[in-house]
N, C-alpha and C positions, 0 to 999 in steps of 0.2 A: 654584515651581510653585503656581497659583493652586487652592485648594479649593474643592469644590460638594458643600457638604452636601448629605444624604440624609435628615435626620429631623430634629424642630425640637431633639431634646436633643443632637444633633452640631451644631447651627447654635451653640448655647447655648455649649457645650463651646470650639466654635472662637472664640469672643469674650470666653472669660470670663477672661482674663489681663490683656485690654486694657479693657475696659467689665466695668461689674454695674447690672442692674436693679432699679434699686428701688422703692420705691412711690411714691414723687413722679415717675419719672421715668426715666431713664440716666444715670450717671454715669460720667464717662470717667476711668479709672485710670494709664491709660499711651498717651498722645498719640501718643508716636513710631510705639510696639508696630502703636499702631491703623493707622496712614498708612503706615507700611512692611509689613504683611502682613494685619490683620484688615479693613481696608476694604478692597482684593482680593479676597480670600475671601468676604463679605458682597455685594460687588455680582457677582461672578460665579455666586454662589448665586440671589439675584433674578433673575438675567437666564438662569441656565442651566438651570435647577434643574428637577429633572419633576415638581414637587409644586404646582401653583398654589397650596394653602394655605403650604406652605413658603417658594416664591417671595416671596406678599405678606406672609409677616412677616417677612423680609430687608428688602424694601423697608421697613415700616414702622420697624425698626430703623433704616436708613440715616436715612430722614428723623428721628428723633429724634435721632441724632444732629449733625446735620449743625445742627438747632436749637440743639442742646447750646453748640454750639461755635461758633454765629454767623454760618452760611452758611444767611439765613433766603429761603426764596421769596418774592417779592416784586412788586404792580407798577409800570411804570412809570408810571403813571398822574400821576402829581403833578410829575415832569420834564416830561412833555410840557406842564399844565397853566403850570407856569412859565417854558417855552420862549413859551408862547402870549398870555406877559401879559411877552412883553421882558426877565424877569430875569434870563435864564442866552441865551446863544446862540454862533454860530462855531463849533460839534461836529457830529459827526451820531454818531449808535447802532446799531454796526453788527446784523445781525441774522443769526444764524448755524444755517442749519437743517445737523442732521447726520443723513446716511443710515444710515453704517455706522460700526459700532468706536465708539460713541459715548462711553462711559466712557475709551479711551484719547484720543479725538480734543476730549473735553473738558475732560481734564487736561492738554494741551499748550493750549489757548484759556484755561485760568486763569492758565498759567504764565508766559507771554509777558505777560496783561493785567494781572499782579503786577510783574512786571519792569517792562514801560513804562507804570508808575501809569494805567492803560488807568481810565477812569469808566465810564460807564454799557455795557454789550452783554448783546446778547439771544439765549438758546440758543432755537431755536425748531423747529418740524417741523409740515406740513403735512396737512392730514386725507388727501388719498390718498396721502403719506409713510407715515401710521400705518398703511394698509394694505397699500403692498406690500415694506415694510422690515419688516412684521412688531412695530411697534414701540409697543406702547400706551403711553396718558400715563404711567402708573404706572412702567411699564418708561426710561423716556424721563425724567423728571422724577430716577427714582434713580439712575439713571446719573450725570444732569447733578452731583447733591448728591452722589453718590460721588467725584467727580472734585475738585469744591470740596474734600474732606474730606482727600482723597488729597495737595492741592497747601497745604492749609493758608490757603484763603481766609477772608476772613472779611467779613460786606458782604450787602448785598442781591444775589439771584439772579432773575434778569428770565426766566421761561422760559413761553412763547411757542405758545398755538395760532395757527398761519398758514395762513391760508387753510383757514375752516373752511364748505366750500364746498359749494351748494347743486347737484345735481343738477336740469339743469333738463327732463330727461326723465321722472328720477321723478317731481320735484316736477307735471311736467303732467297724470302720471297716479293722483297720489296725495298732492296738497298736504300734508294733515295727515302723512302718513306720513314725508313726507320732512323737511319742519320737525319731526317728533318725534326722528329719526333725529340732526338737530344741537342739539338741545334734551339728548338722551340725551347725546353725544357731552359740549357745552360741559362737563356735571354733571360726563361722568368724571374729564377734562382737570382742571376746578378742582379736584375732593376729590386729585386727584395733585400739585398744586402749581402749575399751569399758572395763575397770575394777569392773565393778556394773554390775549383771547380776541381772532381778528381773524374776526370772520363775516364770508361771503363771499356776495352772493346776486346777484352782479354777471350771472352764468349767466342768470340769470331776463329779464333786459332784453329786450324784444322789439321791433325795428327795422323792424318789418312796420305797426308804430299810427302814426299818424300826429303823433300833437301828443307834444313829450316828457314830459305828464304818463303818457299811458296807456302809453308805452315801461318808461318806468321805474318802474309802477305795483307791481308785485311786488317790486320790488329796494328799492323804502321800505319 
């Protein structure tokens, strides 16, 4: 049965067999201990937990370790680059947004992609995803690094703003507002691990202009 701490000296308490804090960092003491019941405990504490301060220091826990141990966020950026100059090609990279159960549904996606030496794939979630699964980056990025930690990955983690999508109702009634609105959003995404940003301002295109400069005048 999985625990949800209640106070950060019971968060502390439930980790301190497997991890200790110290002052450069985390140190992991007992691998197994961790992967068989304290990262459990820890990401169900982030995810479940009534204390938003409590909450994000589980999270920030998880990500340190998950650094610790070599399940670093990562992006794709330099694959695609060398897909784009001929060096690597014949694959594609699957992209895998999850609604629900996302800490279990993403440690069966490491465990099959361990098994059949799987390369490159991408966990990702959509900005009205983030809203109506309830799922913020922070929440959403720990999960993913819990599940890495849980299956014993180690490797780059590609995880994924999709479709970070422009309202084009707001946007007509309140341009600044709505561009601040994915300006705010991108910020939270990357300070959460989210290193793939995919902006989406395709909404904006207006098919009523005539020439395709002033169609897709807002969408550049």
């Amino acid at each position: 049965m999985c625990r949800v701490a209640s106070s950060s000296t019971e968060l502390r308490s439930m980790i301190s067999e497997a991890l200790s804090i110290e002052e450069g960092g985390i140190r992991v003491k007992d691998q197994q201990l961790l992967r068989d019941r304290v990262i459990d405990d820890l990401i169900y504490t982030a995810v479940f937990g009534e204390d938003d301060a409590l909450k994000e220091e589980a999270r920030s826990l998880i990500r340190s370790i998950a650094n610790a141990l070599g399940a670093i966020p990562a992006s794709i950026h330099d694959l695609y680059m060398a897909m784009g100059r001929g060096e690597t090609k014949n694959f594609t990279t699957p992209a895998i947004n999850i609604r629900c159960l996302t800490y279990d549904t993403a440690c069966r996606i490491f465990r099959v992609a361990m098994r059949n030496n799987v390369g490159a794939f991408i966990f990702e979630i959509a900005k009205s995803e983030i809203g109506y699964t309830y799922q913020r980056p922070s929440e959403y990025a720990s999960s993913v690094l819990a599940a890495a930690i849980k299956e014993g990955y180690t490797g780059p983690v590609f995880i994924q703003g999709d479709h970070f999508q422009f309202s084009a109702s707001s946007y007509k009634s309140d341009p600044d507002g709505e561009l601040k609105k994915i300006q705010d959003l991108t910020k939270e995404a990357i300070e959460a691990g989210f290193y793939n940003i995919d902006i989406d301002p395709s909404t904006l295109v207006d098919y009523s202009k005539e020439s395709l400069l002033e169609q897709q005048k807002e969408n550049y």
